[in-house]
C-alpha positions in Angstrom: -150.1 58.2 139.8 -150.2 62.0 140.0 -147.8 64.3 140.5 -147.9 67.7 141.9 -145.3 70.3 142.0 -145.4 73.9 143.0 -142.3 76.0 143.4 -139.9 73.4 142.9 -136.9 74.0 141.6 -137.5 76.3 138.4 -141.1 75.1 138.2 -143.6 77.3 139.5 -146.6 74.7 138.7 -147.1 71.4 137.2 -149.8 68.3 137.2 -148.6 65.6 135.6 -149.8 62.2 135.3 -147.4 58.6 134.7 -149.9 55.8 134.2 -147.7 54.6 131.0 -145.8 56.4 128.6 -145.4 60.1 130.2 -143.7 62.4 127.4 -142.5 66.1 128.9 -141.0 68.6 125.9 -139.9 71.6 126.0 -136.6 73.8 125.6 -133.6 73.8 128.0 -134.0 74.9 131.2 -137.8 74.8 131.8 -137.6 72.1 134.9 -138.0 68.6 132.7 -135.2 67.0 134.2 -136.3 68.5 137.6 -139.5 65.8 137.5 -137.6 63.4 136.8 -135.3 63.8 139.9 -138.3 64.5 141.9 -140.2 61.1 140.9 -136.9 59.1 141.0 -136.5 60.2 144.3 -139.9 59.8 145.6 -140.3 56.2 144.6 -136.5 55.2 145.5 -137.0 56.8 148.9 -140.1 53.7 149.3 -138.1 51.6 147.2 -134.8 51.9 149.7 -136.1 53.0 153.3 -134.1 49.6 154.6 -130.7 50.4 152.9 -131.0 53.9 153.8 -131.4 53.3 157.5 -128.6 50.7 157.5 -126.3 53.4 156.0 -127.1 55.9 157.8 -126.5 53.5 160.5 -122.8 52.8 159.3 -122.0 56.7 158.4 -122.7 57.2 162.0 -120.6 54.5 163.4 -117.9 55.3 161.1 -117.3 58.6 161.8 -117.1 57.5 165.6 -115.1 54.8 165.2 -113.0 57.5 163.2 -112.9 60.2 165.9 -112.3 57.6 168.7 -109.0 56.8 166.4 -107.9 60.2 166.3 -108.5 60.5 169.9 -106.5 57.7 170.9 -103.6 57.8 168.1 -102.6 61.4 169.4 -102.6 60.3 173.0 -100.9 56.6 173.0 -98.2 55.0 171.2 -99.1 52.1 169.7 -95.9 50.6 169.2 -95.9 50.6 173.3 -99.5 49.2 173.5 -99.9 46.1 171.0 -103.5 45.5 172.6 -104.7 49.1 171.3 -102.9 48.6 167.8 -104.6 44.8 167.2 -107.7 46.4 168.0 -107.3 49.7 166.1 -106.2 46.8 163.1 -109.9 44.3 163.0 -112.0 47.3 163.0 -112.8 48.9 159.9 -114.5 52.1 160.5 -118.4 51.5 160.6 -117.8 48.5 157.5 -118.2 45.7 160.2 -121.3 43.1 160.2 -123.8 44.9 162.6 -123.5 41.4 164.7 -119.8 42.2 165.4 -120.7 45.5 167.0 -121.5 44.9 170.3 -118.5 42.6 171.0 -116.3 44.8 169.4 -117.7 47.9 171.6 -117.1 45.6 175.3 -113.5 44.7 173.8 -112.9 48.2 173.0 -114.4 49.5 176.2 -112.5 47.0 178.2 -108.9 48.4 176.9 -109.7 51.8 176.9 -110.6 51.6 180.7 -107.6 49.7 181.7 -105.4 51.9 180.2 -103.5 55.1 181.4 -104.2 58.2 179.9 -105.8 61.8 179.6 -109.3 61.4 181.5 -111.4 63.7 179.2 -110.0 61.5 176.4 -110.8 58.6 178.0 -114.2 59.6 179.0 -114.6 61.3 175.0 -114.0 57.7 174.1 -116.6 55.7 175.9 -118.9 58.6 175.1 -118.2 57.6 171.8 -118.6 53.8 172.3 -121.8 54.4 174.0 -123.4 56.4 171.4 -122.4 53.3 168.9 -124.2 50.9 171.1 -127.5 53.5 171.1 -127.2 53.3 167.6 -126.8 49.7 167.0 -130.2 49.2 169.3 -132.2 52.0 168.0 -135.4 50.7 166.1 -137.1 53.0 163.5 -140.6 53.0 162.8 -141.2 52.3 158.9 -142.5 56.0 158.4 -139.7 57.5 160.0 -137.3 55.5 157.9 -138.8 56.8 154.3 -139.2 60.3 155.8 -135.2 60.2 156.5 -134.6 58.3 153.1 -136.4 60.5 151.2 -134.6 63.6 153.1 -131.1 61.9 152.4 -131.7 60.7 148.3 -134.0 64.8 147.7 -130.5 66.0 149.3 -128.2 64.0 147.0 -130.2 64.8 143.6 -130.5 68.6 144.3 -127.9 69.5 147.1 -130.2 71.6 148.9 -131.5 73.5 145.9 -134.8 72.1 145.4 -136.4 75.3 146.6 -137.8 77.7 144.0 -135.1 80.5 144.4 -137.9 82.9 143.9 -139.9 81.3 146.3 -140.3 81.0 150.4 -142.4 77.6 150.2 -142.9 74.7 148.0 -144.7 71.6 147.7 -145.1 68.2 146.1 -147.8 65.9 146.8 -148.5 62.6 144.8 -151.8 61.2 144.7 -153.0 57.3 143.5 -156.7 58.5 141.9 -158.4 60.3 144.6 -156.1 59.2 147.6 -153.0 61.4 148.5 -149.7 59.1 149.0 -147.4 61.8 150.3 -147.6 65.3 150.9 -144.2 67.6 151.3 -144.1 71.2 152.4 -140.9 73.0 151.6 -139.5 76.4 153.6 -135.8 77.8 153.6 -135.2 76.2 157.2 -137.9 73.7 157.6 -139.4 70.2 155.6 -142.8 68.5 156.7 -143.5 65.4 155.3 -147.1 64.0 155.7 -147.0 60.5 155.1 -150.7 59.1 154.3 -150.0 55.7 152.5 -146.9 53.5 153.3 -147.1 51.6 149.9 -145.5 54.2 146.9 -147.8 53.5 143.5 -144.2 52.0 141.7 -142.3 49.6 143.6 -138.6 50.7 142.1 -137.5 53.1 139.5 -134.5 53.9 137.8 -133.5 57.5 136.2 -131.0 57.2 133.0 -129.0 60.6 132.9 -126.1 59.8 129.8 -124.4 56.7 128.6 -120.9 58.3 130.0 -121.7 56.3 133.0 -120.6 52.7 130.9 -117.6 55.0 130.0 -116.1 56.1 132.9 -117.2 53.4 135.3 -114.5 53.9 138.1 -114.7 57.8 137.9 -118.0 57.5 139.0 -118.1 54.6 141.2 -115.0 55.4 143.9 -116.7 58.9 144.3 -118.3 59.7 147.1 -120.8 62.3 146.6 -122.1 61.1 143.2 -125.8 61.7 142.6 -128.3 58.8 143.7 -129.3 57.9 140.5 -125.9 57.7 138.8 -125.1 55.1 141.8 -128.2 53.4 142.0 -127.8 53.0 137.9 -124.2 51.5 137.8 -125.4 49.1 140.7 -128.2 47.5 138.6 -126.0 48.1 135.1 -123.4 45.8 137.0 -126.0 43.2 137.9 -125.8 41.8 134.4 -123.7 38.9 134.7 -126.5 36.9 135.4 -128.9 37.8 133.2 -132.3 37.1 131.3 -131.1 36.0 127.4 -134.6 36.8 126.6 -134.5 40.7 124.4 -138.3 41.4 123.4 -136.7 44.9 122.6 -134.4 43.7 120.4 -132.0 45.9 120.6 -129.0 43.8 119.9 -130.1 43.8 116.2 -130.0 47.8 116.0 -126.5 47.8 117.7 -125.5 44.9 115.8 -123.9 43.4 118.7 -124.4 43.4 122.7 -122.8 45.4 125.6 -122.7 43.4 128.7 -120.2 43.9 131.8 -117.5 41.7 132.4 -116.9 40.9 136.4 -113.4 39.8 136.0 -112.0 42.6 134.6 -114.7 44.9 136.3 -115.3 46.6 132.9 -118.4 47.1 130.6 -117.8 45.7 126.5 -119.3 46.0 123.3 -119.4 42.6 121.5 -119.9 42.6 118.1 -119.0 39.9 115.0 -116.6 41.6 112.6 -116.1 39.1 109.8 -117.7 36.3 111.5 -115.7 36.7 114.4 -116.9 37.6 117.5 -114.5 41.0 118.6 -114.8 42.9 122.1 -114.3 46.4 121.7 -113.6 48.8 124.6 -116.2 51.4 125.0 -114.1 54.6 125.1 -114.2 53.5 121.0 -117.7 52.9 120.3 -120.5 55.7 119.3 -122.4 57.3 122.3 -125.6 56.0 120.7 -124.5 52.6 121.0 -123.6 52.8 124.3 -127.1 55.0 124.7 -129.2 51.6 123.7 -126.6 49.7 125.8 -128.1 51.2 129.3 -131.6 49.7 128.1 -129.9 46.3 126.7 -128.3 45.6 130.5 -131.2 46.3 132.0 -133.3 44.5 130.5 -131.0 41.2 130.0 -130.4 41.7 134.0 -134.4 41.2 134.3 -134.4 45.1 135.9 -137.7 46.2 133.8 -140.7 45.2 135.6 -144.7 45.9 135.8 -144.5 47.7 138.5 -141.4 50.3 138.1 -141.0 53.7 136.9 -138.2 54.2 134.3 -136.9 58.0 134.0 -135.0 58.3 130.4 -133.6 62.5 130.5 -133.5 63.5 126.6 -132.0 60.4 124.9 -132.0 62.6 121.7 -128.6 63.9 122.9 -126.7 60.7 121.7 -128.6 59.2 119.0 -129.0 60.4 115.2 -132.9 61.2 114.1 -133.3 57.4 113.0 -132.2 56.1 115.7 -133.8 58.5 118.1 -137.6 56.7 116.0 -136.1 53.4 116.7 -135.2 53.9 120.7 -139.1 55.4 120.7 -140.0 51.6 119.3 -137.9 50.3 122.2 -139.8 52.6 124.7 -143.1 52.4 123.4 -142.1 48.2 123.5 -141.7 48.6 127.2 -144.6 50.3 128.2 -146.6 47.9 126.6 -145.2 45.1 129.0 -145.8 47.3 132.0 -143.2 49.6 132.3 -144.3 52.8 133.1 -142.1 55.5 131.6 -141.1 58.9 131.5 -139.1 60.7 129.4 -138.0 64.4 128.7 -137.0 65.6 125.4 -136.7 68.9 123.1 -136.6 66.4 119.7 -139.4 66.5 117.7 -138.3 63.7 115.7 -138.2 61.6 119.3 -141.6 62.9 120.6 -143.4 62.2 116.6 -142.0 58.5 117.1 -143.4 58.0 120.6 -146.7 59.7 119.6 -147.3 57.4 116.7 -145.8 54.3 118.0 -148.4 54.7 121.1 -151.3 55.4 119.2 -150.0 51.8 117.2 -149.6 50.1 120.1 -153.0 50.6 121.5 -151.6 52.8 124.2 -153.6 56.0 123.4 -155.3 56.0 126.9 -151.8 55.4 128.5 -150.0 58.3 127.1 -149.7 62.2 127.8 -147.4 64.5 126.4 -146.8 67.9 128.4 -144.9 70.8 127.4 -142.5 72.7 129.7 -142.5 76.4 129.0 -140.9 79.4 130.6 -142.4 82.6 131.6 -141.1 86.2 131.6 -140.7 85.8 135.2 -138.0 83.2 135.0 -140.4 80.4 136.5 -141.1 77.4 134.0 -145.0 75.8 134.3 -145.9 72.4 132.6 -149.3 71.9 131.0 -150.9 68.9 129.8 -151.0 69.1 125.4 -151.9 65.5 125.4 -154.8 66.5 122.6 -152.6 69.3 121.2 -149.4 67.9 120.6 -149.7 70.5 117.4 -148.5 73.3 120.0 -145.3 71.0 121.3 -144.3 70.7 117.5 -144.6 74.3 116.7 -142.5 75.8 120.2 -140.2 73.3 119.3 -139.8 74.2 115.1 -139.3 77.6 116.0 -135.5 77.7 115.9 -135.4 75.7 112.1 -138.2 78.4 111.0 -135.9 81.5 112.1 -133.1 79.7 110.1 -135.5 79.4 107.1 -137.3 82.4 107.2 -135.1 84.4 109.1 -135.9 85.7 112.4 -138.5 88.1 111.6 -140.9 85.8 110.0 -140.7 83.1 111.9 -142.7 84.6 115.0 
């Protein structure tokens, strides 16, 4: 699969392919995590077009089910009117089985009709009930229902920033060889989506951000406007209860031990043998690079890494020592070689050295392109392909060790 981006976020231009391992380098700030969003969001939006709809389905209903509450409460005792409270009491704001809907709509229709109050509130109300019963009936077409998830996940990962800030249009188009998938058009007030294929190239993907999601679990899962990935993430992290003993990472061995979740306390543990005894330890005490090889340990024991998904990994260097960072490019490489198509962004040349050579040893030369991200005096960042010179991603990113040795003078 290609990728094309112009004007997007920071990046002015980039053309970047992910048939395997995809390696993107470069300093801060020059838009590496920005394709990663970008291609997390494209394949989850084909990946969840279903749940989407349904929750956009519930978010409607809730809020109307809400404002039909506020309407009523401010108007009618409930103390006086037993009906309206029991009613008011089995609903639960747009959380009810889609089957209960239409009786609950007659029931609630039926009471607010028979009783005595103001008639623009009473009218507001069925208004409101009606528009729930639209809902409930209306029937998407499949290309209407990715356009609206992708809208929906593009808007959770960049909050209505996506647009170069520079820049009056954008655009990102992904194309399978020579046949174009999806084609988007960006302007200040306006989207168009052209949708040419409805099968994405990757059926799921998953974007790992930082392992202070295994951390700080509830912080993250009782808020409501977390980024997509971090909930999508924690979902399938959770999903390890029932899981796939079968590690052909083996990643327990560098951890020396195994993070896994446990339901019943609805926490994530590090298990490890500590004088041949086998000790949980709670994860606000155990190194972030742990942790760090814990996010690929659960997903791969929950069965999550498959042929045909994209994995987005945004600079794992930040947690993990230089010999760890060579043996998490082993794990990586390991995956790509079952299928896994991955791409990851990083400024360590210890972590982009591993992944080059662990590529090349694993037969996956023709599978693997390394880009560099770089920023220009205007402020815009482009991304060029240095898959045969990697040289030039080693020396942009040696520069700051050479003013330290050299001094700043002769290390231009």
């Amino acid at each position: 699969m290609r990728l094309i981006l112009r004007n997007v976020g920071i990046i002015e231009s980039a053309n970047i392919e992910l048939s395997g391992l995809t390696v993107i380098a470069g300093n801060n700030d020059t838009g590496k995590s920005t394709v990663g969003k970008v291609a997390f969001s494209l394949t989850k939006a084909y990946e969840d077009f279903e749940i989407e709809s349904e929750r956009e389905k519930n978010r409607i209903i809730r809020r109307c089910f809400r404002e039909v509450y506020a309407l009523v409460r401010k108007n009618i005792s409930f103390l006086k009117k037993p009906k309206l409270r029991k009613f008011f009491d089995r609903i639960n704001f747009g959380h009810e089985d889609s089957k209960n809907i239409p009786q609950i709509i007659k029931e609630g229709k039926d009471i607010i009709s028979s009783e005595e109050m103001n008639e623009e509130i009473k009218v507001r109300v069925l208004q409101l009930f009606n528009q729930v019963e639209i809902i409930c009936k209306k029937e998407e077409a499949k290309n209407d229902k990715i356009i609206h998830s992708l809208d929906r996940i593009i808007k959770s990962e960049f909050k209505n920033q996506i647009l170069n800030l520079a820049s009056d249009n954008a655009c990102i188009e992904v194309l399978e060889g020579q046949n174009q998938i999806i084609r988007i058009s960006l302007k200040k007030d306006e989207t168009n989506v052209v949708l040419k294929d409805k099968i994405f190239p990757f059926e799921s993907s998953i974007f790992i951000e930082s392992p202070i999601i295994l951390t700080y679990k509830d912080a993250f899962e009782y808020q409501e406007d977390v980024p997509y990935h971090i909930a999508d993430l924690l979902e399938r992290l959770k999903r390890s209860v029932v899981y796939n003993e079968k590690e052909e990472s083996n990643i327990s061995k560098i951890i020396e031990g195994k993070i896994s979740f446990n339901e019943e306390d609805d926490l994530f543990e590090f298990k490890k043998k500590v004088n041949n005894k086998l000790v949980n330890i709670d994860l606000r005490n155990v190194a972030s690079g742990i942790k760090n090889f814990g996010l690929l340990q659960l997903l791969e024991r929950s069965s999550e890494f498959n042929k045909n998904m994209l994995l987005v990994i945004d600079e794992p260097e930040v947690h993990l020592h230089p010999d760890w960072q060579v043996e998490y490019a082993k794990v990586l490489v390991s995956l790509v070689k079952r299928g896994v198509r991955v791409l990851v962004t990083s400024h360590s040349p210890y972590l982009i050295e591993a992944l080059s050579k662990y590529s090349q040893e694993g037969g996956l030369t023709e599978k693997t392109r390394f880009y560099l991200a770089e920023k220009a005096e205007n402020g815009n960042a482009t991304i060029k392909d240095k898959t045969k010179d990697k040289d030039e991603i080693f020396e942009k990113l040696s520069k700051p060790f050479e003013r330290l040795i050299f001094g700043e003078e002769n290390a231009e």
